[in-house]
BALO-474137 format. One record per residue: residue in one letter; x, y, z of N, C-alpha, C in turn. Coordinates in steps of 0.05 Angstrom, whole numbers, plus 5000, padded with zeros to 4 digits. Layout:
AXYZXYZXYZ ...
# end
This chain:
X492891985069490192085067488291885053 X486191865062484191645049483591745019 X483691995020483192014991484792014970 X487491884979488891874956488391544948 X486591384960485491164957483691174950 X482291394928479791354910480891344879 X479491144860480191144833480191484834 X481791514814481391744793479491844777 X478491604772475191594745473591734763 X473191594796471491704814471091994816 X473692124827473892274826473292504809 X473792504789472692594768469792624759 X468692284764465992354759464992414786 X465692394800464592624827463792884820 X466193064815466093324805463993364781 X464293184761461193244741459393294761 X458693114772456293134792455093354802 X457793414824457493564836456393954814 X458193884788457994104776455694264761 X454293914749452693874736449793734739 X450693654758447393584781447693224768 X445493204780444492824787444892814756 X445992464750445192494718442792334719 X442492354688440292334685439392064667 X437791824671437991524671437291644633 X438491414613437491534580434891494567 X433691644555430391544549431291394524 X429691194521431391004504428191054498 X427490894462429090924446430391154434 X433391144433435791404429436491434397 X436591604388437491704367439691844360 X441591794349443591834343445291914320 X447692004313448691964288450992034296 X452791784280455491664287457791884267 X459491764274462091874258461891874236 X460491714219459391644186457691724177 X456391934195453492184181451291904184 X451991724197449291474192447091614226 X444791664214441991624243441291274249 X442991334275442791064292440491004318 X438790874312437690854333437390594359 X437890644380439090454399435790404407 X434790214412432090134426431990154453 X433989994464434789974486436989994499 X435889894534439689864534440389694524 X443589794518445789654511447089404527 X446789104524446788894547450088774537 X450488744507452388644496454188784480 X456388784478458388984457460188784440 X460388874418462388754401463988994392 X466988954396468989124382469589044356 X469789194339471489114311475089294309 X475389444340478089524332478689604362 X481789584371482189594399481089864411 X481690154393480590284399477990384421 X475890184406473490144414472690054435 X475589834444474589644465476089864486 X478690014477478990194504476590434512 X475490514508474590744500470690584512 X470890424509468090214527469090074559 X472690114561474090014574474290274607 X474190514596474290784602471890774613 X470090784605467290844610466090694624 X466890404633466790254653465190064646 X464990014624462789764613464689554597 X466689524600468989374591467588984590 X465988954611465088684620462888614598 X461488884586459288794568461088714541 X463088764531464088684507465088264512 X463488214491462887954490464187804456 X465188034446467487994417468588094414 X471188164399472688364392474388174366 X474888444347477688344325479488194333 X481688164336484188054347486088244354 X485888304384486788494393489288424406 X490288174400491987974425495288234428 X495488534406498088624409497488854430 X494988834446494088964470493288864480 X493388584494492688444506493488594536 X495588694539496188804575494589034575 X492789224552491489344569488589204572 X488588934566485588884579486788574587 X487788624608489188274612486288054628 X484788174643483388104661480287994641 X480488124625477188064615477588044588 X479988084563479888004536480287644521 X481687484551481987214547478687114542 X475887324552474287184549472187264522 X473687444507472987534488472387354461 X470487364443470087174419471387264405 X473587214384474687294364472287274339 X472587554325470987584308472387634283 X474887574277475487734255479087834264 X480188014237482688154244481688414235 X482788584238482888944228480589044208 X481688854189481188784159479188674150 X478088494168475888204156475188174172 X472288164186470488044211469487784187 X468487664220466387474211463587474228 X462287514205459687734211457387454217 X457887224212456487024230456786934252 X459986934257460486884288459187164302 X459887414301458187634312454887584306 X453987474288450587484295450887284317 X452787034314451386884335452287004363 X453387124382453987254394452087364404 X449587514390447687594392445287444397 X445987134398443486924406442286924426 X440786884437439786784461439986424463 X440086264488440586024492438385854471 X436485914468434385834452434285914424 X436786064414437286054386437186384371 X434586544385433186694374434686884386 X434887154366436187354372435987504397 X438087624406437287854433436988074437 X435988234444435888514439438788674451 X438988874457441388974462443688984462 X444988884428446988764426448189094407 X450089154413451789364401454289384384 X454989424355457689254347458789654342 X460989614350462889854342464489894329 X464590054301467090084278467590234270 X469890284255471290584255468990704233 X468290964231466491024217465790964185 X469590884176470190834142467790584139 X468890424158467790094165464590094166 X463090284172460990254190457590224164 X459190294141456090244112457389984109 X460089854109460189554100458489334136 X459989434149459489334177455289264167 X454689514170451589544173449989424151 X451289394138449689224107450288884110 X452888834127453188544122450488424149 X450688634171448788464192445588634193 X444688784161442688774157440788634161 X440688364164438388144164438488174193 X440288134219438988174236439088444258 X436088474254435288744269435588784293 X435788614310436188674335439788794343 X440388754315444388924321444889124310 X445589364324445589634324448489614312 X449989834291451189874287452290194296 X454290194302454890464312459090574296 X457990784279461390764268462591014285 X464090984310465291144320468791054313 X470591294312473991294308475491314336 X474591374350475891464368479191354374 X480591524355483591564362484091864348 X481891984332482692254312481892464339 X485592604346484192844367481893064361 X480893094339480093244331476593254338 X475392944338472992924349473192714368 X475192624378475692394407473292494430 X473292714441472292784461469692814451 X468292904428465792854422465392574415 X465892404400464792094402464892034430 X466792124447466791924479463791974494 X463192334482460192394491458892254476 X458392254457456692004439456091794449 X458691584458458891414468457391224495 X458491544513457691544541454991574538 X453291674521450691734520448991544515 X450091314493448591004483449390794503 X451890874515451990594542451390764565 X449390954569447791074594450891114619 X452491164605455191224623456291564617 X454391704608455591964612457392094618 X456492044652457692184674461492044670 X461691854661463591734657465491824640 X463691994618464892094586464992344590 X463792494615464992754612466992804641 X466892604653469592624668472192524654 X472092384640474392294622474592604598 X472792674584473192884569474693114591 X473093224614474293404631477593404635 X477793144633481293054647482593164621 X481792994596483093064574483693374566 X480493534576482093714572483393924584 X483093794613485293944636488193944626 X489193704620491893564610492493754583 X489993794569491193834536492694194549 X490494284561490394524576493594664588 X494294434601496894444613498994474600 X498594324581501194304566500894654543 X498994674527499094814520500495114540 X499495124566500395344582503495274582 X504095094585508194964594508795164566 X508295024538510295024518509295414509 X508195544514508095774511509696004512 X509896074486512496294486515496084483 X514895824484517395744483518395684443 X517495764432518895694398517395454386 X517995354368516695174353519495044340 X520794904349522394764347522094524319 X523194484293522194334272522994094279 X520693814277520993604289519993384269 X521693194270521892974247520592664268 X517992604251517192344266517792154252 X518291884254517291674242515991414252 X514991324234513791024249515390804226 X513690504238515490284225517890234230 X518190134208521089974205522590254193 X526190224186527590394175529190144143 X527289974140528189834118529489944097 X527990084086528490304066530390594067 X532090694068531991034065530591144041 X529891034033528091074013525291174006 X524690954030521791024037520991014062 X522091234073520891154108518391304117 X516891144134514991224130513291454156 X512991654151511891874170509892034168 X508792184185506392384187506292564168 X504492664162504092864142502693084152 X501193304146499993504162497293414162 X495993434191492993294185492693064205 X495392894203495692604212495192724243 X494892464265493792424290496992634305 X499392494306502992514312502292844303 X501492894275503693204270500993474281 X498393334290496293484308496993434338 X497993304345499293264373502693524368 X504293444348506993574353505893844347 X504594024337503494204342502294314370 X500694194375499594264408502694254431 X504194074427506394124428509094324436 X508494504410508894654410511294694396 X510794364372513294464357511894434326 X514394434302512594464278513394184264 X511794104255511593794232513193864214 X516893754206517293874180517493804150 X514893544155513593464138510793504124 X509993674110508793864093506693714077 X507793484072505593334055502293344065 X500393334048498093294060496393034069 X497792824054497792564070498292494082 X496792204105497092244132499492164136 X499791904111501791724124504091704094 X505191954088506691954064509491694071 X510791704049513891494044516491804033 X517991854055519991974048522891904039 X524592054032527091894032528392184060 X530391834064532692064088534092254072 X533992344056535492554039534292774048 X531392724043529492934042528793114074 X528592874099528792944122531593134127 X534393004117536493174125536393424108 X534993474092534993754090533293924098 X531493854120529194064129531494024160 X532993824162533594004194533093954219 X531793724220529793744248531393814268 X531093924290532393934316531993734342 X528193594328528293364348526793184332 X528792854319527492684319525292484336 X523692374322523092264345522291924338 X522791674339521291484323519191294342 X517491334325514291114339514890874335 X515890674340515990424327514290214325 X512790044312510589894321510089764343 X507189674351506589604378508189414387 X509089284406510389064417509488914437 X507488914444505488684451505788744491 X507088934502507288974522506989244543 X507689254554506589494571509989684576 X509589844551512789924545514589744553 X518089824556520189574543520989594580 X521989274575522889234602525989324607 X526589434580530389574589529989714565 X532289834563532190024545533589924513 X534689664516536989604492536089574470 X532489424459532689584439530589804432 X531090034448530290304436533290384438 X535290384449537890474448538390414417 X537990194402537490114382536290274356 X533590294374532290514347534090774345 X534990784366536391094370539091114349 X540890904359542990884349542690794318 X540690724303540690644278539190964265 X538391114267537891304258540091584260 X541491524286544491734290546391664277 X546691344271548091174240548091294219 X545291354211545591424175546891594168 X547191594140548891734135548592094130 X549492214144549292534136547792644170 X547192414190544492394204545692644226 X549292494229550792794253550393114250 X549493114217549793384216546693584215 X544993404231542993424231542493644266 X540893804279541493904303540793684321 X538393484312537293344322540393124350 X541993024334543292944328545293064342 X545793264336548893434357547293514380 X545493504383544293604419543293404429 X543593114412542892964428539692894435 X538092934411535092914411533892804393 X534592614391533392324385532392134398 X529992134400527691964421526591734401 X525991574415523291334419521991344445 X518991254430516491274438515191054440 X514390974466511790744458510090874452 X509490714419506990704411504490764415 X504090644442500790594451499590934465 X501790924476500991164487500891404467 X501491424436500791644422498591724403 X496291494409493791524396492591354411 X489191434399486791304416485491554447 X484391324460483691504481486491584507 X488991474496490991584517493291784502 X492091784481493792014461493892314479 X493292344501493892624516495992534528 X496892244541499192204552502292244535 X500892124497502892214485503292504482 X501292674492502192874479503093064505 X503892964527505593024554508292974547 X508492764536511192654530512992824511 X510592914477511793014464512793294471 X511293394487511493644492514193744508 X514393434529517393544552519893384528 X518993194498521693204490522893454470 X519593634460520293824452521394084463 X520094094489521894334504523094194531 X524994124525525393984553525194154582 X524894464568524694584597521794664604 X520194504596516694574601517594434628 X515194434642514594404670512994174673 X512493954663509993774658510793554670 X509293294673509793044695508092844674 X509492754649508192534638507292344649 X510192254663509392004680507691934696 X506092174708503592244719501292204705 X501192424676499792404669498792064652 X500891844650500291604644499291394666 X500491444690499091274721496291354717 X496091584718492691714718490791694698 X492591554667490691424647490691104650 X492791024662492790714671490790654695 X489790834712487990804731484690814724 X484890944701482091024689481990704680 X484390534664483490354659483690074673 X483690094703484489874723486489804723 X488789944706491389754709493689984728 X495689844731498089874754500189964728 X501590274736503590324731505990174733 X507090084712509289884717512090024722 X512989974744514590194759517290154744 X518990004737520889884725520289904701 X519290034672519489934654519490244640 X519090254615520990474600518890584570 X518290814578516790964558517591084536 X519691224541521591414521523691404531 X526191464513529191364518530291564486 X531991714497532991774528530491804540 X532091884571530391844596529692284590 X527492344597526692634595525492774632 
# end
């Protein structure tokens, strides 16, 4: 059928359309207020973007203005999801430290003098240091959006979509998100709340390993889920000892390990790895996790940001393995939103679910 040869984004923002009538072009000058309680006002359009965090650059990537970002942090450990257009990106900085001259000049015109419509994007913590260092020049809007916290993701994307006059873009992407969140919630229903142990990092330590707390991005996803965090702390990102995990029990580990610079693993040997070094430790067999055989890894990428609904497809079929759900779907159909090709051969979670 021809129409299984239309983007997905299309599609989607079709249906706004159709739902919600013609959109409507933005009366600029726009007023705003970001994730940091700051009133932002945009003059114009938006011609240029600078990212200060990958986040930002997906999430401008989504919305189809990916070409206007003309800087970004150093994003090179996601370089495959923007392979086509981040080699032409200015490096501005790492996570931690911009350099807030190379971003004014970014903002030049050939003749020296500043340009109008230049836009820089930071997580909202960032966004009173961000806005005070490129005080002197006025023509650069500062805007502090987060977008990886599920909690207001789908409102900044409206935010978003509303200052790069892409709307229609931000509420077909919100719609999807929350068809998906939708689904899953109906699968894991009535099925139990299963107690579930995350971690991220390294396992250097048993001492101090490091995992979600209640609140964090992972233990608001294992919840929707439909299982329970059985880590209690109120910080996001507490340091436990394995003592402490084997006595809550989990029934399903699960470990995040840091990014790895690719588009999940091309075999499975080392997440077989992560697997087998945590069924190692000591006391780890007598855990349920462990005797049934439910001990997972996760790529990373997919469990926060704007594709954190794909992680939370995943978490959901390793928490009930008998929900009814099609991750793998639901990740082709967030890889399409962002121009890229499901890589048919390569490996998300392991075991295989």
């Amino acid at each position: 059928m021809i129409l299984k040869k239309v983007p997905l984004i299309l599609l989607l923002t079709l249906s706004v359309f159709l739902t919600s009538g013609m959109a409507v072009a933005v009366d600029y000058p726009l007023t705003v207020t970001d994730s940091a309680g700051r009133s932002v006002t945009i003059e114009g359009p938006v011609e240029k973007i600078v990212v200060l965090n990958s986040d930002a650059a997906e999430a401008v990537s989504i919305l189809g203005e990916v070409e206007k970002i003309v800087g970004s942090v150093d994003i090179s450990y996601k370089a495959h999801y923007f392979t086509e257009f981040s080699r032409d990106w200015e490096t501005v900085g790492t996570w931690k430290e911009f350099n807030y001259e190379k971003i004014a000049d970014l903002g030049r015109e050939e003749d020296g003098e500043m340009g109008a419509g230049m836009l820089v994007i930071c997580y909202a913590s960032k966004a009173a240091e961000v806005d005070e260092n490129l005080a002197p020049f006025e023509e650069i809007e500062v805007l502090g959006l987060d977008l990886y916290k599920p909690e207001n993701l789908e409102e900044e994307m409206a935010l978003l979509g509303e200052v790069l006059d892409r709307e229609s873009e931000a509420e077909a992407y919100n719609l999807w998100v929350g068809e998906k969140k939708a689904s899953v919630v109906e699968a894991v229903s009535g099925l139990g709340r299963p107690r579930v142990y995350v971690e991220g990092g390294s396992a250097s330590d048993l001492g101090a390993l490091w995992t979600y707390g209640q609140g964090s991005a992972p233990s608001e996803m294992i919840a929707l889920a439909g299982g329970e965090n059985v880590i209690a702390a109120d910080e996001a990102n507490p340091k436990v000892e394995w003592e402490t995990v084997l006595a809550l029990m989990p029934e399903v580990i699960i470990k995040v390990p840091a990014a790895i610079n690719q588009l999940g693993w091309t075999n499975t040997t080392e997440m077989e790895a992560f697997v087998g070094e945590i069924e190692s430790r000591p006391g780890a067999d007598s855990t349920p996790a462990a005797e049934d055989g439910r001990v997972y890894v996760i790529f990373r990428d997919i469990t926060l940001g704007t594709g954190a609904v794909v992680g939370l497809t995943y978490w959901a079929e390793m928490i009930h393995p008998e929900a009814e759900l099609d991750p793998e779907g639901v990740y082709r159909e967030y890889l399409e939103m962002r121009g890229l090709k499901y890589p048919e051969e390569n490996f998300f979670v392991y075991p295989a679910i």
